[in-house]
C-alpha distance (Angstrom), angle and dihedral (degrees) to the residues before:
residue distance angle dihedral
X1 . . .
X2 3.94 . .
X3 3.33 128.5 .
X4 4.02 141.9 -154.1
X5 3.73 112.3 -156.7
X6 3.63 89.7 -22.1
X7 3.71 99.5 -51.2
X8 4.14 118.9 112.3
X9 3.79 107.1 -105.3
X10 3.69 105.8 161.5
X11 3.64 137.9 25.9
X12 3.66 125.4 -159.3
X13 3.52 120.1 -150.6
X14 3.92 134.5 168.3
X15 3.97 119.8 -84.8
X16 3.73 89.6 -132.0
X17 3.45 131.6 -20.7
X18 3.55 126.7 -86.0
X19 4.16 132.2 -89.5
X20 3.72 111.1 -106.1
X21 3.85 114.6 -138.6
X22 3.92 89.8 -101.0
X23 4.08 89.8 60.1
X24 3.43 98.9 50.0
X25 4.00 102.6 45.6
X26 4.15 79.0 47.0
X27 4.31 72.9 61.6
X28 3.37 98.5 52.4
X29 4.29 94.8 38.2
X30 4.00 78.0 51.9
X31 4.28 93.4 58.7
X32 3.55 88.8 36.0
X33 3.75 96.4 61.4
X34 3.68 90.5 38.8
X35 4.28 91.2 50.8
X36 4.21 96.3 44.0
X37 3.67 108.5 115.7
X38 3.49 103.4 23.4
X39 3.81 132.2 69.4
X40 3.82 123.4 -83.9
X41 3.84 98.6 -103.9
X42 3.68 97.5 43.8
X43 3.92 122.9 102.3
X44 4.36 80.4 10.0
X45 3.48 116.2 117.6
X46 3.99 144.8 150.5
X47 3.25 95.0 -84.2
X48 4.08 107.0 40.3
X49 4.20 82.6 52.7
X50 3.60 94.3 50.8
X51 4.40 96.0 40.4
X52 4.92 73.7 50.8
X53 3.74 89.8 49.6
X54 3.91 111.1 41.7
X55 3.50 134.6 38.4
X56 4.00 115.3 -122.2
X57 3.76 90.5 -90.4
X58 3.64 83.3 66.1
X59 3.95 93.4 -110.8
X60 4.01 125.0 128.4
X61 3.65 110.0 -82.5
């Protein structure tokens, strides 16, 4: 918590709450299923890497 002269003023407090372990391998099963069959570069771009790695806030997931 902040404070001005002492008194609370602010609070921070997550955006959301974090992925447990559990949600993100579901992720990764997810990408996998999608990928099988087809080589490792195909269907992967900038964009589908970044929308895996960061949240919509634009933070690491």
């Amino acid at each position: 918590m902040l404070t001005r002269h002492g008194q609370p003023a602010v609070r921070l407090m997550p955006i959301e709450r974090k992925r447990t372990p559990e949600e993100k391998r579901a992720v990764l099963e997810k990408y996998r299923g999608i990928m099988k069959g087809k080589p490792e570069w195909e269907g992967v771009t900038a964009a589908t890497a970044a929308d895996f790695l960061y949240d919509e806030f634009g933070l690491p997931a």
